[in-house]
C-alpha positions as CSV (number, residue, x, y, z in Angstrom):
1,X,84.4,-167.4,-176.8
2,X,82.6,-170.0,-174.6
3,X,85.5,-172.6,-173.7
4,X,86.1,-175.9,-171.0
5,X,88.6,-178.1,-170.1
6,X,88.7,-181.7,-170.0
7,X,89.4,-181.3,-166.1
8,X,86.2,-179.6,-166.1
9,X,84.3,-181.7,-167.9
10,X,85.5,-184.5,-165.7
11,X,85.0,-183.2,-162.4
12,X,81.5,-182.1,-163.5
13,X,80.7,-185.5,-163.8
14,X,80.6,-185.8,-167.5
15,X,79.2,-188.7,-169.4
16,X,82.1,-191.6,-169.9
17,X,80.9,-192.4,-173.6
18,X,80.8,-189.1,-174.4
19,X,84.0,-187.7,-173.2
20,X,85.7,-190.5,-174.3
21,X,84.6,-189.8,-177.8
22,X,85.3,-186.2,-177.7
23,X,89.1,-186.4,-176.5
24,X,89.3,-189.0,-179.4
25,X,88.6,-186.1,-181.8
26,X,91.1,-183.9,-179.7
27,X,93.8,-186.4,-180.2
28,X,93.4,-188.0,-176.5
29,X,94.0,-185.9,-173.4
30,X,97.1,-186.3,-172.8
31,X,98.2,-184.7,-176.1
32,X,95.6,-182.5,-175.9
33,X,96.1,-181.6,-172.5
34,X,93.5,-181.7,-169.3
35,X,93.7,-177.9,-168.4
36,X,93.6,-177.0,-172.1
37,X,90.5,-174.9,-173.3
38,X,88.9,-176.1,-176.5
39,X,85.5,-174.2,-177.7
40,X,81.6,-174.8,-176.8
41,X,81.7,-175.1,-180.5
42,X,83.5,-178.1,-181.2
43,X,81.3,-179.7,-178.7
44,X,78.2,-179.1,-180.6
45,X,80.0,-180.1,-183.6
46,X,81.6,-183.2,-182.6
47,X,79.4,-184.3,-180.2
48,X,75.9,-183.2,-180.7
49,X,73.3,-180.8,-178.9
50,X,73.0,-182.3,-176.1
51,X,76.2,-182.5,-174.6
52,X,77.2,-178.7,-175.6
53,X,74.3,-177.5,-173.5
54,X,75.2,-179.8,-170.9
55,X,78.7,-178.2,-171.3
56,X,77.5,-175.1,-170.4
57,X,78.0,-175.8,-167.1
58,X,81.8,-176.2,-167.8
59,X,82.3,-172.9,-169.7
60,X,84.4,-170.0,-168.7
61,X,83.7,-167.0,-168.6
62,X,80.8,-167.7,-166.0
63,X,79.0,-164.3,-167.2
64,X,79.1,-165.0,-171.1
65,X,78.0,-168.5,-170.4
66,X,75.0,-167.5,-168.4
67,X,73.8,-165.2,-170.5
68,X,74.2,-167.5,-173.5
69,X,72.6,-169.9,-172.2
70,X,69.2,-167.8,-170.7
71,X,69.1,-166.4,-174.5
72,X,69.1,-169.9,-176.2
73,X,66.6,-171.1,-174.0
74,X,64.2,-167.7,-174.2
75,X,64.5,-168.6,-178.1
76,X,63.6,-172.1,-177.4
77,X,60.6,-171.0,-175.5
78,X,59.9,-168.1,-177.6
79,X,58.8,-170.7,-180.7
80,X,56.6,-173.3,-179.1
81,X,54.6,-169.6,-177.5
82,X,51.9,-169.9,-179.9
83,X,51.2,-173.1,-179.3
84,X,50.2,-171.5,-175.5
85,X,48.9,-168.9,-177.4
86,X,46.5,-170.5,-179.6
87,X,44.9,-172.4,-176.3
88,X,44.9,-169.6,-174.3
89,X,44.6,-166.2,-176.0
90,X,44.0,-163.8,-173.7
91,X,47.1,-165.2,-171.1
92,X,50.0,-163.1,-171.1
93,X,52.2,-164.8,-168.6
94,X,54.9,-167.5,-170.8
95,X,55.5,-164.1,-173.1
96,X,56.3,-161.8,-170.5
97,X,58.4,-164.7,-168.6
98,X,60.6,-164.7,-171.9
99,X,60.7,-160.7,-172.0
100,X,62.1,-160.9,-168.4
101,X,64.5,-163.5,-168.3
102,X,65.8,-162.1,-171.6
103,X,66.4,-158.7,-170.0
104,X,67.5,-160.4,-166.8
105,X,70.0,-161.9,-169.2
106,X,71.1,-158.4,-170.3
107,X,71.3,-157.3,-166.7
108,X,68.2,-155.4,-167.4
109,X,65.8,-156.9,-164.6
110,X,66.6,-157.8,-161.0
111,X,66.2,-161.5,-159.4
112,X,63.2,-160.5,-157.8
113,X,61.6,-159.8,-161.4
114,X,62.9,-162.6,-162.7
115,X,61.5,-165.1,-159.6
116,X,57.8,-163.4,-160.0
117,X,57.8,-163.7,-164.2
118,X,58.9,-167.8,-163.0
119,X,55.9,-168.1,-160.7
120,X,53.2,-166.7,-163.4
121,X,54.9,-169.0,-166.1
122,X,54.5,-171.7,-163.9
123,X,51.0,-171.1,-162.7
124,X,50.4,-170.7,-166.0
125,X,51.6,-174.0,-167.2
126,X,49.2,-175.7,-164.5
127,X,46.2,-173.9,-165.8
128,X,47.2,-174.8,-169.4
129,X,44.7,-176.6,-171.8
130,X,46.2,-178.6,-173.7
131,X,49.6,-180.9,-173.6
132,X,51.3,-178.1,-176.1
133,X,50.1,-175.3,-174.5
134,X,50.9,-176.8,-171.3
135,X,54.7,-177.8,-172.4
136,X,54.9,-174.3,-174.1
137,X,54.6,-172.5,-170.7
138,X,56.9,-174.8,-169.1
139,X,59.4,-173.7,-171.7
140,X,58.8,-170.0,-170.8
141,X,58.8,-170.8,-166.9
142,X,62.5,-172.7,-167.4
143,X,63.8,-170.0,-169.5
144,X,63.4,-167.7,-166.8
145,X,64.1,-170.5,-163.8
146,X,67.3,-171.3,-161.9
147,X,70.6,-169.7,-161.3
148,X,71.6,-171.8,-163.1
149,X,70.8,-170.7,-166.7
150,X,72.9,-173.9,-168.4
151,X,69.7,-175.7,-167.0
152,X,67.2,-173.5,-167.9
153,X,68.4,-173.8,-171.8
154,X,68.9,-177.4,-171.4
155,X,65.0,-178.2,-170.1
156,X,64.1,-175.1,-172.2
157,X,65.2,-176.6,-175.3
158,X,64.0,-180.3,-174.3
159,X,60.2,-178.5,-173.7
160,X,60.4,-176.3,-177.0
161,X,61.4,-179.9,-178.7
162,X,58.1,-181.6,-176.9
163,X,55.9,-179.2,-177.7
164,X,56.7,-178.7,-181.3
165,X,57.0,-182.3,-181.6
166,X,53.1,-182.6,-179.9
167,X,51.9,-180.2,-181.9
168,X,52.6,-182.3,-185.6
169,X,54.3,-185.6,-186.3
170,X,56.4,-186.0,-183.1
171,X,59.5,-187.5,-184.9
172,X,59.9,-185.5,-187.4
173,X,59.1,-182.4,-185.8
174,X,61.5,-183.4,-182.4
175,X,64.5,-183.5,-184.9
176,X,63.8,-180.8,-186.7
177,X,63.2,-178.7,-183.6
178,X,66.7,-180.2,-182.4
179,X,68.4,-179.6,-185.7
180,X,67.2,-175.9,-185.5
181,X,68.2,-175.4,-181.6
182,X,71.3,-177.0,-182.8
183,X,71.9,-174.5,-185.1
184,X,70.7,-171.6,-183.4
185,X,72.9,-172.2,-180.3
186,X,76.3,-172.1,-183.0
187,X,75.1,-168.7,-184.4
188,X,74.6,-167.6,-180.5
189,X,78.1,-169.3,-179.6
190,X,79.8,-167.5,-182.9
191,X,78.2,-164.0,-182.4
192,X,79.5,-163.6,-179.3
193,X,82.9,-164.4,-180.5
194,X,82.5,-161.5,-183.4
195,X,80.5,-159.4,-180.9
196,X,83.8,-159.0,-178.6
């Protein structure tokens, strides 16, 4: 199970607003406790989306974390790809970005795979035409990008929002792409619990 601390949170620079509303729910940090872990989950629940992926970068253990959050942001880019796919066809790069930052993830591909799949996503996000298509790459390059793989899922998830959200009536379609990332990242966060 992913958890942080309020320490954590803190000295990772956390939003004031935020945390402040979080160690509410927890009963205030000093009853709760600053070293105290509490789960990703309750983040997402509490506080919304947004700060459980930016919690990511908080979570122990490092390994699980990482490769939670490269999976959640392959998924992301994974369903804005046809919108890339309907503009260009015959371009393979944003799909095979996924497919290596996915086995990355599973410590299936090396760093040098995954830095060459992040190039041709790229390169294929600046030949994109199309605002969709173009955002659609982007989310395959930043599933794959970064050591950092709390940021890839967090821009991941913010491109996969845009580009759904481009594609049909933006409002509508932003929260429902954010209400299914939402969802999708508590399924990930409670299957690795049952998985271990």
């Amino acid at each position: 199970m992913l958890t942080l601390t309020f320490k954590a949170a803190r000295e990772a620079g956390a939003c004031r607003g935020n945390y402040r509303k979080f160690a509410e729910f927890k009963g205030g940090i000093k009853n709760w406790g600053a070293n105290r872990p509490f789960p990703l989950t309750e983040v997402l629940e509490v506080n919304g989306l947004n700060d459980a992926l930016w919690g990511l970068r908080c979570c122990e253990p490092k390994v699980e974390r990482d490769k939670i959050a490269r999976l959640f942001a392959c998924d992301c880019a994974e369903r804005v790809l046809p919108l890339f796919e309907k503009e260009e066809p015959n371009d393979k790069r944003p799909r095979q970005t996924i497919e290596v930052a996915r086995k990355y993830a599973r410590s299936e591909a090396t760093q040098e795979e995954l830095d060459t799949a992040w190039d041709a996503a790229r390169v294929a996000a600046w030949t994109a035409d199309g605002a969709a298509a173009e955002d659609a790459a982007r989310a395959a390059a930043w599933a794959a990008a970064w050591d950092a793989a709390w940021a890839a899922a967090w821009d991941a998830a913010g491109a996969a929002a845009k580009a759904a959200a481009g594609a049909a009536a933006w409002a509508a379609a932003w929260d429902a792409e954010r209400e299914w990332q939402k969802q999708h990242l508590l399924i990930q966060l409670v299957d690795e619990v049952t998985s271990h």
